[in-house]
C-alpha positions in Angstrom: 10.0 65.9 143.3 7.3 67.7 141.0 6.7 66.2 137.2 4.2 66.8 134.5 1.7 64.0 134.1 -1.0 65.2 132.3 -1.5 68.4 129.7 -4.8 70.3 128.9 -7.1 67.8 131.4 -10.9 69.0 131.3 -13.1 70.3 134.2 -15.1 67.2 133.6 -12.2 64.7 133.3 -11.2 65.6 137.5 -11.7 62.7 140.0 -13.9 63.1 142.7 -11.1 63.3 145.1 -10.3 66.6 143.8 -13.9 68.7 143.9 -11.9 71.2 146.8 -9.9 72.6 143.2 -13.3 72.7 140.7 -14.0 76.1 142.7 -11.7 77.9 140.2 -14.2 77.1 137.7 -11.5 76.4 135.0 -12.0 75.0 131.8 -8.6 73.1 131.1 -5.6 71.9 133.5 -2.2 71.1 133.6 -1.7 68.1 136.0 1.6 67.9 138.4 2.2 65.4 140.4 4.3 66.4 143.8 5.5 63.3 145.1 7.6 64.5 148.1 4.1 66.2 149.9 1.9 63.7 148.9 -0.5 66.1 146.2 -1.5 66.9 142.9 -0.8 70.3 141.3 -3.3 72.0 138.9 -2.1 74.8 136.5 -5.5 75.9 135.4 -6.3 78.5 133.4 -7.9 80.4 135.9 -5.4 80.3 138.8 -3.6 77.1 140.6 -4.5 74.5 142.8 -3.4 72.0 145.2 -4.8 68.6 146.1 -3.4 66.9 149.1 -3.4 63.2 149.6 -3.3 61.2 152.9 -0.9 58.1 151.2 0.8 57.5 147.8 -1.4 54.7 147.5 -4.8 57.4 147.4 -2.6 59.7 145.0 -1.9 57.0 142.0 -5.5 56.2 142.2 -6.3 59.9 141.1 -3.9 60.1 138.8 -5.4 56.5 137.3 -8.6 57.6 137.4 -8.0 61.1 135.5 -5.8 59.5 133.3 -8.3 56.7 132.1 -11.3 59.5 131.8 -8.8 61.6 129.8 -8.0 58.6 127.4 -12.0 57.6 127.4 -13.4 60.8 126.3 -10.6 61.8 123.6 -11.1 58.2 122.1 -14.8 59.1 122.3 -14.9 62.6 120.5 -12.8 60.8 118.2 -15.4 58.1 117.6 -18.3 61.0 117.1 -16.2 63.1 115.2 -15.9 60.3 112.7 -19.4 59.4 112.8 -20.4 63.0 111.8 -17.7 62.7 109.0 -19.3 59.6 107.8 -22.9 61.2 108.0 -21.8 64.0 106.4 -20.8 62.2 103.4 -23.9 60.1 103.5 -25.6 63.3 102.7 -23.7 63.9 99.9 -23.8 61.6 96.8 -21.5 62.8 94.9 -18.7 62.2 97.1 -16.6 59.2 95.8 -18.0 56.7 98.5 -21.1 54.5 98.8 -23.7 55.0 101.7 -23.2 50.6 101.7 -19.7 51.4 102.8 -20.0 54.5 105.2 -23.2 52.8 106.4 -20.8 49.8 107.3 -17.8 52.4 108.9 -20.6 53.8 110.9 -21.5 50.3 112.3 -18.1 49.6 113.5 -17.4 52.8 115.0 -20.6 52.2 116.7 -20.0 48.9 118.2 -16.3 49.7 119.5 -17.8 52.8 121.6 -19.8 50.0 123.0 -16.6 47.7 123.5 -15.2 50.8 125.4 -18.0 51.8 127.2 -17.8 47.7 128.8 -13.8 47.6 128.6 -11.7 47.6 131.8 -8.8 48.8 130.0 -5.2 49.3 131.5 -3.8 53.2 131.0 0.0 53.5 129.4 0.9 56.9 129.8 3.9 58.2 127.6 6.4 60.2 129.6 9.3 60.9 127.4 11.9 60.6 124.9 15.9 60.0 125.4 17.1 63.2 123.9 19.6 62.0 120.8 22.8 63.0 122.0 22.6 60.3 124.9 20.7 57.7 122.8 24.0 56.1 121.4 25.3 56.2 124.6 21.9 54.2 125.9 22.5 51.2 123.1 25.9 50.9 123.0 26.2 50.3 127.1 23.8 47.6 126.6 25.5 44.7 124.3 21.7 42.9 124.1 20.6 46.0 123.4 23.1 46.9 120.8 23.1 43.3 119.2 19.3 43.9 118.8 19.7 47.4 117.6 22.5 46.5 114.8 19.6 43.6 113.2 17.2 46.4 113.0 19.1 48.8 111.3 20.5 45.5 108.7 16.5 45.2 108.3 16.1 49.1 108.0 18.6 48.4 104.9 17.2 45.6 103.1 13.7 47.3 103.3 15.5 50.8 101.6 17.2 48.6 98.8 13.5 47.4 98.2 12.0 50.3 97.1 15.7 52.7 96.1 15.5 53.8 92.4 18.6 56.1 92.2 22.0 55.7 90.9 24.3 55.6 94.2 25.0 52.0 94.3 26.1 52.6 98.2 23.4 54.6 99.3 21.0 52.0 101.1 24.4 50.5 103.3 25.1 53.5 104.2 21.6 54.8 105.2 21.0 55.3 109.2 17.3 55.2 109.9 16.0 57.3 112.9 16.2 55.4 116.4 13.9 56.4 119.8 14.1 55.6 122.8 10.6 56.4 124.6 9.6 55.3 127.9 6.2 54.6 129.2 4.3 53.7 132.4 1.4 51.6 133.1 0.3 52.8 136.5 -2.1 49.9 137.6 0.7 47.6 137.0 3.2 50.4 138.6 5.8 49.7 135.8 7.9 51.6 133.9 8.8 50.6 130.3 11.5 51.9 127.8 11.1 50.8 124.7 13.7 51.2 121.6 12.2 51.7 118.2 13.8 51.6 114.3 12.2 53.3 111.5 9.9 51.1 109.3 11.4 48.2 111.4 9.3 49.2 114.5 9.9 48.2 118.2 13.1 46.4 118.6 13.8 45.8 122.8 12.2 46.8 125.5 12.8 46.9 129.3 10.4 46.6 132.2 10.6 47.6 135.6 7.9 46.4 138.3 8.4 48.3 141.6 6.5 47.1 145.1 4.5 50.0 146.3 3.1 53.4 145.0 5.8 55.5 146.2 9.0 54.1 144.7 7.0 53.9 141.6 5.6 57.6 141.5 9.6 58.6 142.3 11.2 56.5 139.7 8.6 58.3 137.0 10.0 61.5 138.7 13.2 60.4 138.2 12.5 59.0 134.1 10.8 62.8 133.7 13.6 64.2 134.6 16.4 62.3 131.9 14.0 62.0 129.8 12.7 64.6 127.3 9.1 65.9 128.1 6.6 65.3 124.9 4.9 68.9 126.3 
């Protein structure tokens, strides 16, 4: 049981627990997950590496940590990429902003990389997609599901006759908007969520499953990885 958990991780954004694989002196990773042995696979860019792990309880606390120092950083370079933006503009008047305004920007960017910095915030990885061909089969063996489904699309309808301007006086009731099916984890919480979305109408059901203990959580995400389509 082998799955993909994490794509492009920095040299930096490792845990601790795996120093034994920074001797490749790579720059960016691929992160695998082998649940049957107990270890986490990097494909680096410099050769691969395994990390072995005494209990399934040592190897979702690596894959916790990395994942939350991969989310950290990218929000941060995000944060100073804007700020440098917002500076740049400062610096030129006759862009079609005020330094009040960018001046303000700057401020709140400023005082959410402090809110992060402080936060103890939960990680919710996304693992997949249901490929198309089975997603009708997904709703329609679900009648909640399917009720749910059907309201969206009647609200996916009413919001196209809203703004439709051309001559086909069917066209909107006819209309099927695109549906997804995505599933997600939240490894602190060792759950696994699949969550059906409508276009424009946004997230219409969801489903939650809590399991008991690292391992039967780290094989059902195997499992998902496996039905579901990759996003890498």
């Amino acid at each position: 049981m082998v799955f993909k958990i994490f794509l492009g991780a920095r040299y930096q954004e490792l845990a601790p627990e795996m120093t034994q694989a920074k001797e490749f002196n790579f720059e960016k990773a691929d992160v695998w997950v082998d649940v049957t042995d107990k270890k986490v696979i990097l494909v680096t860019d410099n050769g691969k590496a395994d990390v072995n792990f005494n209990d399934y309880d040592e190897l979702l606390n690596v894959i916790i940590r990395v994942g939350r120092e991969l989310v950290f950083r990218d929000v941060l370079d995000a944060m100073i990429r804007a700020i440098n933006d917002f500076t740049y503009y400062m610096r030129h008047p006759y862009l079609e902003m005020s330094n009040d305004k960018i001046s303000y920007l700057i401020d709140e960017i400023e005082k959410t990389k402090e809110r992060l910095f402080k936060s103890n915030f939960k990680l919710m990885i996304k693992i997949g997609q249901l490929p198309p061909k089975d997603i009708d089969y997904f709703i329609n063996s679900n009648p909640e599901v399917k009720k749910d489904v059907e309201n969206a699309i009647k609200k996916y309808r009413e919001l196209c006759w809203e703004s439709y301007e051309d001559d086909d006086p069917n066209y909107c009731d006819k209309v099927i908007p695109v549906i997804d099916v995505m599933v997600y984890v939240v490894p602190e919480e060792k759950t696994i969520m699949t969550i059906i979305t409508v276009d424009q109408v946004g997230e219409v059901y969801r489903v939650t499953q809590k399991y008991d203990n690292a391992y039967d959580f780290l094989k059902a995400v195997d499992e998902y990885s496996n039905k579901f389509v990759n996003f890498w």
